[in-house]
Biopython code that builds the backbone (N, CA, C, O; Angstrom):
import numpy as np
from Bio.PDB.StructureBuilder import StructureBuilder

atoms = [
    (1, "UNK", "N", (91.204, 111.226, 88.347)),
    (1, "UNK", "CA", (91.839, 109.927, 88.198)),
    (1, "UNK", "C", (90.942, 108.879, 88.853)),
    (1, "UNK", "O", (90.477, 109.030, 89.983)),
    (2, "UNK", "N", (90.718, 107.783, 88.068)),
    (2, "UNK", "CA", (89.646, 106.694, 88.694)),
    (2, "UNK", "C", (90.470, 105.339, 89.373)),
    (2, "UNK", "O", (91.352, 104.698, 88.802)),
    (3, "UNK", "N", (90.065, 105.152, 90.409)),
    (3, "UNK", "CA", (90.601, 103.946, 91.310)),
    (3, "UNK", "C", (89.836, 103.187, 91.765)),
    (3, "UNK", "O", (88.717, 103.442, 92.212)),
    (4, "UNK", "N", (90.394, 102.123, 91.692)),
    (4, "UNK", "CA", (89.392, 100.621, 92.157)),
    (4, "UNK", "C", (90.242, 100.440, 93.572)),
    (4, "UNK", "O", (91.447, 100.365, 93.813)),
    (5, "UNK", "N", (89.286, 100.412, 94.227)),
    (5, "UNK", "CA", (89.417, 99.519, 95.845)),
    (5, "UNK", "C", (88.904, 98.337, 95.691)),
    (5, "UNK", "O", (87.875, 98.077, 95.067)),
    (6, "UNK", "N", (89.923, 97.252, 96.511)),
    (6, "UNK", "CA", (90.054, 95.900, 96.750)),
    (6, "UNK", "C", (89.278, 94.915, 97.621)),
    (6, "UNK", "O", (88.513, 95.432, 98.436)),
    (7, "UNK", "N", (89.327, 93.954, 97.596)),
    (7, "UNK", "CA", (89.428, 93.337, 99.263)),
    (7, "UNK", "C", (88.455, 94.127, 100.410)),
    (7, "UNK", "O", (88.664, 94.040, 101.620)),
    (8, "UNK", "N", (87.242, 94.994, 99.741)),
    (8, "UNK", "CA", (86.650, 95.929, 100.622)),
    (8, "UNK", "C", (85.709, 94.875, 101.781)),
    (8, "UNK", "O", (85.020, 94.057, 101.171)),
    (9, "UNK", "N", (85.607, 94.799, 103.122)),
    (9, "UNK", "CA", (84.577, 94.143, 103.517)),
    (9, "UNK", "C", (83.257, 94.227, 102.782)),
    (9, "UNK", "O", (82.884, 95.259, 102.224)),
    (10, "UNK", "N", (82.408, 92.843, 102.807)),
    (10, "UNK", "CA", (80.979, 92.490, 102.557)),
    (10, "UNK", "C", (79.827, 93.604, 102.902)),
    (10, "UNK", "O", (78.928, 94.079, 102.207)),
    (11, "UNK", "N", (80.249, 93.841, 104.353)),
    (11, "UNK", "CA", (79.019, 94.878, 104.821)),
    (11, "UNK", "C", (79.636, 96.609, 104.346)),
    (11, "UNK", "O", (79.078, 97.663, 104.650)),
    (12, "UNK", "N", (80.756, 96.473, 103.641)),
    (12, "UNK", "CA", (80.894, 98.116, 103.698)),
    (12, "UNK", "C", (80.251, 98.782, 102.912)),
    (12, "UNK", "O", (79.938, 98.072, 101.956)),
    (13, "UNK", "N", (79.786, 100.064, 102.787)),
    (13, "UNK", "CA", (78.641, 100.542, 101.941)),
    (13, "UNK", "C", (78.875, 101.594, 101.214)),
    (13, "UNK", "O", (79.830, 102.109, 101.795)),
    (14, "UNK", "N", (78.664, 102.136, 100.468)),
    (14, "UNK", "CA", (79.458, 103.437, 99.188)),
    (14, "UNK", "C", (79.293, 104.593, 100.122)),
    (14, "UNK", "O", (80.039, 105.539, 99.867)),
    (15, "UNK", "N", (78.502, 104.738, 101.130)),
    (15, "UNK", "CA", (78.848, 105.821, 102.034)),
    (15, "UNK", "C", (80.111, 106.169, 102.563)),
    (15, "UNK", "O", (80.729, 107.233, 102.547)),
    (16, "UNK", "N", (80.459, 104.676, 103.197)),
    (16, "UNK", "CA", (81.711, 104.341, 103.635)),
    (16, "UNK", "C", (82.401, 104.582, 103.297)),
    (16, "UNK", "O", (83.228, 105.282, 103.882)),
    (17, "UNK", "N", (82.571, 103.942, 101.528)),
    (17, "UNK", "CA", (83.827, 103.998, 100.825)),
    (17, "UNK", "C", (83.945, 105.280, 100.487)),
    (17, "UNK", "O", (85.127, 105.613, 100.396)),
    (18, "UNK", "N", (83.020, 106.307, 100.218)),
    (18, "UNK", "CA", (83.181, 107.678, 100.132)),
    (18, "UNK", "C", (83.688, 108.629, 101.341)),
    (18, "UNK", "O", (84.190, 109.747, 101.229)),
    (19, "UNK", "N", (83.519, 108.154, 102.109)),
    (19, "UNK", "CA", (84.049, 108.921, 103.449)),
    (19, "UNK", "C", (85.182, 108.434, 103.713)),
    (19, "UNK", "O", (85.814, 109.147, 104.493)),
    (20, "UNK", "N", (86.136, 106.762, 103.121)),
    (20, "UNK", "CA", (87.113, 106.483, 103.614)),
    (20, "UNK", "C", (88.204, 107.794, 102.428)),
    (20, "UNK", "O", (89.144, 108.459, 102.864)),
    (21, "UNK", "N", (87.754, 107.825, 101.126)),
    (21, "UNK", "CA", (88.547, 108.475, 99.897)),
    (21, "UNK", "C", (88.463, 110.324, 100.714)),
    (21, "UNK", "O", (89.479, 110.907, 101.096)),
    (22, "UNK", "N", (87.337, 110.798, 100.791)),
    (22, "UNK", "CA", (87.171, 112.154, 100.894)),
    (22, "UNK", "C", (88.215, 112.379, 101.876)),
    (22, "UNK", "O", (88.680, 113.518, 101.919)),
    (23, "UNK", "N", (88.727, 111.392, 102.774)),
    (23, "UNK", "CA", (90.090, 112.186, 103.953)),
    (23, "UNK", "C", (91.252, 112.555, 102.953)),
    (23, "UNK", "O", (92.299, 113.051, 103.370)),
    (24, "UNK", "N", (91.091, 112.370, 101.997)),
    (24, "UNK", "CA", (92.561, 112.348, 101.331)),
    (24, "UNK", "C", (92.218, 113.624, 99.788)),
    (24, "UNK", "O", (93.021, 113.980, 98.926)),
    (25, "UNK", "N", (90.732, 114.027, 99.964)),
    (25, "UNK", "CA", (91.135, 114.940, 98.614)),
    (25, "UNK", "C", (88.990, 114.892, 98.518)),
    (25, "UNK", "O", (88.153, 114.444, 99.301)),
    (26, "UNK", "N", (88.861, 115.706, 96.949)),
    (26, "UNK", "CA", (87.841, 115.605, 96.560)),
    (26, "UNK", "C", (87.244, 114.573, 95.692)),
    (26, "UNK", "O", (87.734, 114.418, 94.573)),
    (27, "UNK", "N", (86.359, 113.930, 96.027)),
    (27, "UNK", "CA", (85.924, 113.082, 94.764)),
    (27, "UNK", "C", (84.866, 113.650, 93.903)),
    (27, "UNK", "O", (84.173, 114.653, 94.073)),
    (28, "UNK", "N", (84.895, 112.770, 92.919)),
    (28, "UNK", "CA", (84.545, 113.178, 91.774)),
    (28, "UNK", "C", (82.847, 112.019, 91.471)),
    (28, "UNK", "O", (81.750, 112.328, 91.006)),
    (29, "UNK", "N", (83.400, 110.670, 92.010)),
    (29, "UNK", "CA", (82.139, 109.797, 91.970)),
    (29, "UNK", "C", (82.264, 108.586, 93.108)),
    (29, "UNK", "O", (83.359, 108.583, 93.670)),
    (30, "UNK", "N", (81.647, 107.907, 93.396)),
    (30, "UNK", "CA", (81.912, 106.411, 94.000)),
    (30, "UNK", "C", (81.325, 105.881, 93.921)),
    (30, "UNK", "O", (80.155, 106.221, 94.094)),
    (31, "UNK", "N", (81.742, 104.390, 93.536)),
    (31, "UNK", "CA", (80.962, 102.928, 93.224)),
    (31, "UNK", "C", (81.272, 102.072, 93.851)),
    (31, "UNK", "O", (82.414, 101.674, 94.083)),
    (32, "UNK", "N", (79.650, 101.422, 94.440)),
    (32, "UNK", "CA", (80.391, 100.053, 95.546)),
    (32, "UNK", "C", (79.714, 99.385, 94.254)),
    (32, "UNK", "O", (78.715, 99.808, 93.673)),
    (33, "UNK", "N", (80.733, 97.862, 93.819)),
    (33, "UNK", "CA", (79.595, 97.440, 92.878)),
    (33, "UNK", "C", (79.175, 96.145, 93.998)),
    (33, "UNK", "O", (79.853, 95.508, 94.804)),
    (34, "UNK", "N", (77.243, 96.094, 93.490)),
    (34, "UNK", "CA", (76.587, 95.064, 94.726)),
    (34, "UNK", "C", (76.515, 94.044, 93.480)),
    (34, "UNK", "O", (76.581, 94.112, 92.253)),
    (35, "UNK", "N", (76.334, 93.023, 94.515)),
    (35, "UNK", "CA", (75.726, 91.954, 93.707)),
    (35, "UNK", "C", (74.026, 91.687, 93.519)),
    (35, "UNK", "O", (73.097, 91.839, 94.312)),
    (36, "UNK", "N", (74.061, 91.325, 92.422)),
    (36, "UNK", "CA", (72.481, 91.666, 92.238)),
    (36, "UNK", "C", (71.639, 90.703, 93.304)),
    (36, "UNK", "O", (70.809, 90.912, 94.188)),
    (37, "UNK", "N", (72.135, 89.832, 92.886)),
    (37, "UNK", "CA", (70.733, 88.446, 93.759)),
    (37, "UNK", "C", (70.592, 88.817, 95.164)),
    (37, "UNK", "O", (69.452, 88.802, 95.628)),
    (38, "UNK", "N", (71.701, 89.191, 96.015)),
    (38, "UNK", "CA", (72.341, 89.157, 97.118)),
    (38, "UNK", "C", (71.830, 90.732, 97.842)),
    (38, "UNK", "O", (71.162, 90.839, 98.871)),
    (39, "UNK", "N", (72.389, 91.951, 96.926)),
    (39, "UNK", "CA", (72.195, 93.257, 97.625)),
    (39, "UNK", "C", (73.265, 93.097, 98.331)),
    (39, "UNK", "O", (73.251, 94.037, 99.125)),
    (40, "UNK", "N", (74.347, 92.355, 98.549)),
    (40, "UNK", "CA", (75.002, 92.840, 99.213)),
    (40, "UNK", "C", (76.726, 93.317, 98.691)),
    (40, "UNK", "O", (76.868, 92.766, 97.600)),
    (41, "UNK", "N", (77.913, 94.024, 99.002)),
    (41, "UNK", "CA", (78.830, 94.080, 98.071)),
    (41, "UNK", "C", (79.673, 93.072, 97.645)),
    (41, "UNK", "O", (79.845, 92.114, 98.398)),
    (42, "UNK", "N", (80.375, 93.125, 96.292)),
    (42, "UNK", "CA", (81.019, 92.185, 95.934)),
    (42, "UNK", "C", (82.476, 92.883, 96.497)),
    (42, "UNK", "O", (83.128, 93.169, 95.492)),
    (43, "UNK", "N", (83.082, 93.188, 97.493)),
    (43, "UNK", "CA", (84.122, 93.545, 98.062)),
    (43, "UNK", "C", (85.341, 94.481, 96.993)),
    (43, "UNK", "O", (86.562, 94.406, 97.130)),
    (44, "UNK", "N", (84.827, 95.080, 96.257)),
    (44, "UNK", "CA", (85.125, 96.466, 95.401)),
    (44, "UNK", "C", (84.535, 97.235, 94.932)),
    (44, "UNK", "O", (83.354, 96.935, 94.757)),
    (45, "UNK", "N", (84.854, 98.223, 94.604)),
    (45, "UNK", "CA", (84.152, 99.190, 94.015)),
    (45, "UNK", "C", (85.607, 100.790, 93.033)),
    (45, "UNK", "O", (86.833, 100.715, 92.953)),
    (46, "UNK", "N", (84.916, 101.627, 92.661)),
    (46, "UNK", "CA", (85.518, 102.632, 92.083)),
    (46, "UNK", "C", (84.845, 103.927, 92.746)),
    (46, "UNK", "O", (83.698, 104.225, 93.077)),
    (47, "UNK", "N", (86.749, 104.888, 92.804)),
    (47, "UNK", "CA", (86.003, 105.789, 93.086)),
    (47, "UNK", "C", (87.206, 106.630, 92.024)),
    (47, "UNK", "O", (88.318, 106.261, 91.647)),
    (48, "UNK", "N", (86.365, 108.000, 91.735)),
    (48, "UNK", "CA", (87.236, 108.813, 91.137)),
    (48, "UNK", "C", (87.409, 110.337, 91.695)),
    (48, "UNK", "O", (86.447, 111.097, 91.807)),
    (49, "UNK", "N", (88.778, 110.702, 92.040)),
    (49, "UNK", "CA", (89.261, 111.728, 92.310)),
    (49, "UNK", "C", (89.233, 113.201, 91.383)),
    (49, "UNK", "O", (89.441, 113.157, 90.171)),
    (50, "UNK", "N", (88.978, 114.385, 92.034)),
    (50, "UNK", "CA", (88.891, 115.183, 91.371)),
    (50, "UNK", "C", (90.283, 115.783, 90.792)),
    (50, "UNK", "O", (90.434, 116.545, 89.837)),
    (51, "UNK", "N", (90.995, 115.366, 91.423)),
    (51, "UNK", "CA", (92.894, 115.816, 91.368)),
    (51, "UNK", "C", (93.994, 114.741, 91.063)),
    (51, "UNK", "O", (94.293, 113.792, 91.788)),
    (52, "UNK", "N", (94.336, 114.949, 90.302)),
    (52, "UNK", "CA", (95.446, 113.289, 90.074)),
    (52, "UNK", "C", (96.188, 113.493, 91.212)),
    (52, "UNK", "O", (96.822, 112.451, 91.375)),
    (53, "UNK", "N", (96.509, 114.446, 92.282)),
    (53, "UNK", "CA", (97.983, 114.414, 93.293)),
    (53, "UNK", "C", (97.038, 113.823, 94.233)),
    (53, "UNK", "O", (97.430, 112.847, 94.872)),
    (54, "UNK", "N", (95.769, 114.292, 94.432)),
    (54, "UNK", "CA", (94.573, 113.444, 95.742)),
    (54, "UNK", "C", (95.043, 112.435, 95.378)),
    (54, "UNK", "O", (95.979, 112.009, 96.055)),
    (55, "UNK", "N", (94.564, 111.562, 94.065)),
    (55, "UNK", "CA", (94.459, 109.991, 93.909)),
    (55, "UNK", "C", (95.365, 109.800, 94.351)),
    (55, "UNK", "O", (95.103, 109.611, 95.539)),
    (56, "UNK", "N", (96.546, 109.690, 94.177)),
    (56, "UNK", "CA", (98.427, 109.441, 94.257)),
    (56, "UNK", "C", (98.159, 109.266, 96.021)),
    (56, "UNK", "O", (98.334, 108.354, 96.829)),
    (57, "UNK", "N", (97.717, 110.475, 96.078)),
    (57, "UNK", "CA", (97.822, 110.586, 98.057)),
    (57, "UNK", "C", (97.142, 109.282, 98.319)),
    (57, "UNK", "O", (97.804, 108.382, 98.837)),
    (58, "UNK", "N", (96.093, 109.121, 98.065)),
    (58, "UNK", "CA", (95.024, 107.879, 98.283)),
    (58, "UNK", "C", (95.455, 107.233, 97.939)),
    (58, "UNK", "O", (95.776, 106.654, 98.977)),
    (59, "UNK", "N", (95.968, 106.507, 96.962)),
    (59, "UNK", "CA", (96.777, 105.210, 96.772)),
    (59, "UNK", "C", (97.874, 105.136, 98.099)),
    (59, "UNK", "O", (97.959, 104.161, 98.847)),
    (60, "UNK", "N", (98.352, 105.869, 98.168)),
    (60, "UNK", "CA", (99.774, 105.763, 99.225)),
    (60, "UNK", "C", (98.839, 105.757, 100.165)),
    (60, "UNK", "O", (99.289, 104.974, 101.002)),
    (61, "UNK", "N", (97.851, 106.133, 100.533)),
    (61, "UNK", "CA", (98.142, 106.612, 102.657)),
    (61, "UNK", "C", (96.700, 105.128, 102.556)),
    (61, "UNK", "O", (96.398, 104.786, 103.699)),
    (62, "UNK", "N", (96.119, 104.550, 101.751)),
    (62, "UNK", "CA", (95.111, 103.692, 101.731)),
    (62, "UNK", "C", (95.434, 102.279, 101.155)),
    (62, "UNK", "O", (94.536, 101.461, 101.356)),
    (63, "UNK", "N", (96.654, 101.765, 100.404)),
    (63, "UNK", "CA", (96.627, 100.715, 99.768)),
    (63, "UNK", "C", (97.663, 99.870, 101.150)),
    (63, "UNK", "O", (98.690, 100.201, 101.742)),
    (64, "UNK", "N", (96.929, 98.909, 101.208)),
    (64, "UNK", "CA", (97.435, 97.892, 102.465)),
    (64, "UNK", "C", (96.944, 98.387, 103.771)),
    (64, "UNK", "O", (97.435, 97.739, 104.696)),
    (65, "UNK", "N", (96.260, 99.181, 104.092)),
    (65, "UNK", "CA", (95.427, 99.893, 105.012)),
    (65, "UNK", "C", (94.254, 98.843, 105.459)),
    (65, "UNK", "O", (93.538, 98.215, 104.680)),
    (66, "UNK", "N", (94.225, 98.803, 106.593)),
    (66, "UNK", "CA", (92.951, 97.749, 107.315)),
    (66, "UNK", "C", (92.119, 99.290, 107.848)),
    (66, "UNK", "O", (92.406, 100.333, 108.434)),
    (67, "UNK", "N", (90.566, 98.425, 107.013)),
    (67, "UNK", "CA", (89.503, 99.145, 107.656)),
    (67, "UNK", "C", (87.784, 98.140, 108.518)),
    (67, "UNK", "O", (87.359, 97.083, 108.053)),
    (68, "UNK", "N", (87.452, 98.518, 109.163)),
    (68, "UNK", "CA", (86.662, 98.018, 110.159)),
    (68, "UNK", "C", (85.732, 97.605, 109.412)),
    (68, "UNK", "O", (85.113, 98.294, 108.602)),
    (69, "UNK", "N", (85.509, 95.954, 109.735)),
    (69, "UNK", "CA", (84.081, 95.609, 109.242)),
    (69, "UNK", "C", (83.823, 94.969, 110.997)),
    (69, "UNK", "O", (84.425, 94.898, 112.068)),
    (70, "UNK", "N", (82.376, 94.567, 110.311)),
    (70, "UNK", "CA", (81.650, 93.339, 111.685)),
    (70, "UNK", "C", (82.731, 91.977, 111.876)),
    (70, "UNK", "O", (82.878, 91.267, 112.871)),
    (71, "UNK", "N", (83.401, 91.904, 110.568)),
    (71, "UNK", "CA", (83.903, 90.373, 110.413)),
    (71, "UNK", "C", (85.617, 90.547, 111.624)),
    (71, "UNK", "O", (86.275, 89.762, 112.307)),
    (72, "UNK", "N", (85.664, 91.618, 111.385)),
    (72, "UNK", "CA", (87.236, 91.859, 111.658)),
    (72, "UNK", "C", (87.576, 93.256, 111.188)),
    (72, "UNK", "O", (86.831, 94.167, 110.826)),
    (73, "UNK", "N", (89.066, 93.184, 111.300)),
    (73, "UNK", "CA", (89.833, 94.220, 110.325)),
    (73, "UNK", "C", (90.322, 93.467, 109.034)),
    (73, "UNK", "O", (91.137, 92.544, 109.021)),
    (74, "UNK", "N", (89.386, 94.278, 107.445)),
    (74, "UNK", "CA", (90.581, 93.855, 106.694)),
    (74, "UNK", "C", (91.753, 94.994, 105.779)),
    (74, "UNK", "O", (91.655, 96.214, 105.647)),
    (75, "UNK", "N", (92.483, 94.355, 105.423)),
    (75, "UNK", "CA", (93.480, 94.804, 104.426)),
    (75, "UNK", "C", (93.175, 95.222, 103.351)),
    (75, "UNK", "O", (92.721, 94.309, 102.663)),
    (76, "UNK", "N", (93.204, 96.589, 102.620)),
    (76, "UNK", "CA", (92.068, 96.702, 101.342)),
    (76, "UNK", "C", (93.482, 97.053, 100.662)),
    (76, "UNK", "O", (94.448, 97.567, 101.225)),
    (77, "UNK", "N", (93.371, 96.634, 99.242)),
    (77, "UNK", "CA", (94.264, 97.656, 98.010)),
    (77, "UNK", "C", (93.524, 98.673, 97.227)),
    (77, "UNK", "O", (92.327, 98.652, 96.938)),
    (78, "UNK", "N", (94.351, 99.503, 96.948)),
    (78, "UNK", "CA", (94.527, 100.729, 96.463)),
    (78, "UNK", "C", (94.924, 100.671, 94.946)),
    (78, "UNK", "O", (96.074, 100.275, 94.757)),
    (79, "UNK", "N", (94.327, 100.932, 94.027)),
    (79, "UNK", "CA", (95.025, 101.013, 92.912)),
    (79, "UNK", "C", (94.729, 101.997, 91.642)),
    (79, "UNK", "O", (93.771, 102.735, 91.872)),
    (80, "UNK", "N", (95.416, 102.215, 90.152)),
    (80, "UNK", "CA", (94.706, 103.375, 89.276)),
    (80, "UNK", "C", (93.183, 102.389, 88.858)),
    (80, "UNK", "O", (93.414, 101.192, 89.030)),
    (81, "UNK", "N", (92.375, 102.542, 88.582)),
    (81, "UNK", "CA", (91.702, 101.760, 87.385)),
    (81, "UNK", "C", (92.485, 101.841, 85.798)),
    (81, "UNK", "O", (93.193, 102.708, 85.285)),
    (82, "UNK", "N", (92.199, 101.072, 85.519)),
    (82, "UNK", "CA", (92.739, 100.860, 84.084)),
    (82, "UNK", "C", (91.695, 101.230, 82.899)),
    (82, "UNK", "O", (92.026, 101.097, 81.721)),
]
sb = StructureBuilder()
sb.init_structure("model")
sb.init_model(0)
sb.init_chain("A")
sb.init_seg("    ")
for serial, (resi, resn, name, xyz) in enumerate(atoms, 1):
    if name == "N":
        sb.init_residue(resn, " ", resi, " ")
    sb.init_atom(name, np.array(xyz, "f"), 0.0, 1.0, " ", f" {name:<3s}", serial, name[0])
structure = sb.get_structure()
């Protein structure tokens, strides 16, 4: 099952976002998408689960969840991709 994360901080990096998904199940892929000119992220990305009950878990235990940037803590959403 494929899911887009939200609201991800600027500096977070597909390492990251792969290590925040893997607590909750196996993945299957992850995408931070960057911005080209910049290199740096456009504050989402996709990741896809190897198990539809993982994703489900990951949506629930991650959507409205604050994770650590330099800037602060923010609030990320959780959702299916479409």
């Amino acid at each position: 099952m494929k899911l887009i994360a939200l609201n991800l901080p600027r500096d977070f990096t597909e390492d990251a976002l792969a290590k925040l998904f893997k607590t909750h199940g196996n993945i299957k892929s992850c995408n931070l998408v960057i911005d080209e000119k910049t290199g740096a992220s456009k504050g989402f990305g996709f990741v896809e689960m190897a198990l539809e009950h993982e994703a489900k878990t990951a949506i629930e235990k991650l959507h409205g969840s604050r994770v650590e940037s330099k800037s602060g803590r923010e609030k990320i959403r959780v959702k299916a991709a479409d």
